[in-house]
C-alpha positions in Angstrom: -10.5 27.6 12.8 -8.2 29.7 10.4 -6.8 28.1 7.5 -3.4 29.1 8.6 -4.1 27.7 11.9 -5.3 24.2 10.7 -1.3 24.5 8.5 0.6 25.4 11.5 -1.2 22.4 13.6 -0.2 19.7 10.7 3.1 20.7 10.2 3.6 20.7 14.0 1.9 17.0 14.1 4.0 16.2 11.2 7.4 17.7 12.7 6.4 15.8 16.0 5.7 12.4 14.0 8.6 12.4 11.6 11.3 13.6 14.2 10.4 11.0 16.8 13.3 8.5 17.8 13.3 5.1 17.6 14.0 4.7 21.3 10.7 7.3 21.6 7.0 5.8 20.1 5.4 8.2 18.5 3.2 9.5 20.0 0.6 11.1 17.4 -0.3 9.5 14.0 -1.1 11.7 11.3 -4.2 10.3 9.2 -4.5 10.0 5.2 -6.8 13.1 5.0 -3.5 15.1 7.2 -0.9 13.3 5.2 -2.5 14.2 1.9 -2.8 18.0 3.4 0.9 18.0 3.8 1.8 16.8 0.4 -0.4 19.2 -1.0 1.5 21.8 1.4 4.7 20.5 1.1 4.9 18.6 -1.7 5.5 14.6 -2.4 9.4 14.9 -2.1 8.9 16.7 1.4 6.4 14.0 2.6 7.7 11.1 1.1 11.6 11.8 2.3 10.6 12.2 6.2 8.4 8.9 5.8 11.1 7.2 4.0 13.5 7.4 6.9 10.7 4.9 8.9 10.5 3.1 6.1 6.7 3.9 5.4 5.2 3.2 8.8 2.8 3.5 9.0 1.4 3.8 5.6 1.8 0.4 4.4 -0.3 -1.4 6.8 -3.0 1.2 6.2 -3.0 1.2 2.8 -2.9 -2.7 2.7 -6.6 -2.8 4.6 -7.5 -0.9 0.7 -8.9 2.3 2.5 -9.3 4.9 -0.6 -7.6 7.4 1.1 -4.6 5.4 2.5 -4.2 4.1 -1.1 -4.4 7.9 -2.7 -1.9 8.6 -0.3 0.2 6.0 -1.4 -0.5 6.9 -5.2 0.5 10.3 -4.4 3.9 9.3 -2.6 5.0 6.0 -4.9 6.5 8.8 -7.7 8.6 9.9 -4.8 9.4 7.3 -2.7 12.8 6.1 -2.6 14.1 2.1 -2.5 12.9 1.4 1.0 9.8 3.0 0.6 8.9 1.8 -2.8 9.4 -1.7 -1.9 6.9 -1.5 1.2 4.7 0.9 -1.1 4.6 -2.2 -3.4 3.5 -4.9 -0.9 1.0 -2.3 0.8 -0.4 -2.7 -2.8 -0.1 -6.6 -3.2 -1.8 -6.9 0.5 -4.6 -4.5 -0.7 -5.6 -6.3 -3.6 -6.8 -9.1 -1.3 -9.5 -6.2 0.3 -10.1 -4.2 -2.5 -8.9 -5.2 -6.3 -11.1 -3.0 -7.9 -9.7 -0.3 -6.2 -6.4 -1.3 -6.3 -6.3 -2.0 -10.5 -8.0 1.2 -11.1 -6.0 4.0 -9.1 -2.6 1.8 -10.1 -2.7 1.9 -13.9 1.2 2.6 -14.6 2.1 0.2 -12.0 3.1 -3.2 -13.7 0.7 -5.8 -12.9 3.4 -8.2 -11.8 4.2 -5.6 -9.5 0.4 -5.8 -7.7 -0.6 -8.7 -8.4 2.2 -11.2 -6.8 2.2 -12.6 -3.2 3.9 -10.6 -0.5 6.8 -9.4 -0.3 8.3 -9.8 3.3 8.8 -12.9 5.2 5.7 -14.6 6.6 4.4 -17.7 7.8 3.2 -20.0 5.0 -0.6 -19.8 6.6 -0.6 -16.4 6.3 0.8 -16.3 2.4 -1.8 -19.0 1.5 -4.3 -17.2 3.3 -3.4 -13.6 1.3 -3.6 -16.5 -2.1 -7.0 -17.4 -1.1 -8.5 -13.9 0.0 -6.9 -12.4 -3.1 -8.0 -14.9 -5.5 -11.8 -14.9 -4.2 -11.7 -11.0 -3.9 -10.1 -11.0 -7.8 -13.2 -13.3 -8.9 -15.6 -10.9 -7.5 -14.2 -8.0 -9.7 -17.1 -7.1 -11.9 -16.2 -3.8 -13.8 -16.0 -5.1 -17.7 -13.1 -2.1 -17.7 -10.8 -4.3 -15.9 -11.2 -7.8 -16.5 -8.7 -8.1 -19.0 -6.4 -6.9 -15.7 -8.1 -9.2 -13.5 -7.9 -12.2 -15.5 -3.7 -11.1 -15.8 -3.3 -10.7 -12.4 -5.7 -14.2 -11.8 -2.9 -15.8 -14.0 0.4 -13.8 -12.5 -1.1 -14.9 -8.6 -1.4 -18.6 -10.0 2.2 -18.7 -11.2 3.6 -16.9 -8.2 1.9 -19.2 -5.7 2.9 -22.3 -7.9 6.2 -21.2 -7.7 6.4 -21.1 -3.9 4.4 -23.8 -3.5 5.1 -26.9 -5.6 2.2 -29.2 -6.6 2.5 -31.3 -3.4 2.1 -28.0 -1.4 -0.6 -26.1 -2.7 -3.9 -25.1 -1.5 -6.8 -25.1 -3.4 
């Protein structure tokens, strides 16, 4: 297939995906490896304005499984993301530290650590926060690289104080 050809196909999917209604589901959804061909097409600004009127779907809940290329697209966008976006952008980040810390501490090295590592952002049911605390914690503990453990221990301590804060002592989960 031409180069121009596989161009023409994305922006169509992309036109079709970002111009969908709300009364309308979309019907196609782009993956990383597409999205990252249209911000190097379009640019960031392009990519990240048409997302930003969904508010990030569905970016965030792929890049909070901690898929690579979910999370380089993410990297790519968070520059040009506005409010609404930049506030999903950052619990997309949170929720991946649970799956993949490493990951998340090395391709995030500008983005303060109380930023990343702090429990969720959006309302949810107190199982699921402590459940996020506990994943997190036990994926943080895991995190061998010696280049990061003075991050990991930071964010250990900034996940410890967050949680403590929702949950008083008579609350917590250890």
């Amino acid at each position: 297939m031409p180069r121009y050809t596989l161009i023409a196909l994305l922006v169509y999917l992309a036109a079709c995906h970002f111009t969908a209604s709300a009364q309308h589901p979309v019907a196609t959804r782009l993956s990383a490896q597409d999205l990252l061909t249209l911000i190097s097409t379009k640019g960031p600004d392009s990519v990240a304005h048409a997302y930003g009127q969904s508010c990030g779907a569905p970016i965030d809940d792929s890049a909070a499984t901690g898929d690579s290329l979910w999370l380089l697209v993410v990297h790519r966008l968070y520059g040009s993301s506005d409010g609404c976006l930049t506030e999903v952008f950052d619990n997309a980040i949170t929720m991946a530290m649970a799956a993949a810390p490493a990951r998340v501490l090395h391709m995030f090295p500008t983005t303060p650590l109380s930023v990343v590592c702090t429990l969720p952002r959006f309302e949810a049911p107190d199982s699921t926060i402590k459940s996020f605390y506990t994943r997190a914690t036990r994926a943080l503990r895991l995190v061998s690289d010696t280049s990061l453990t003075t991050k990991r221990d930071h964010c250990q301590r900034l996940l410890r104080i967050a949680y403590a804060q929702r949950y008083p002592s008579g609350q917590r989960q250890r």
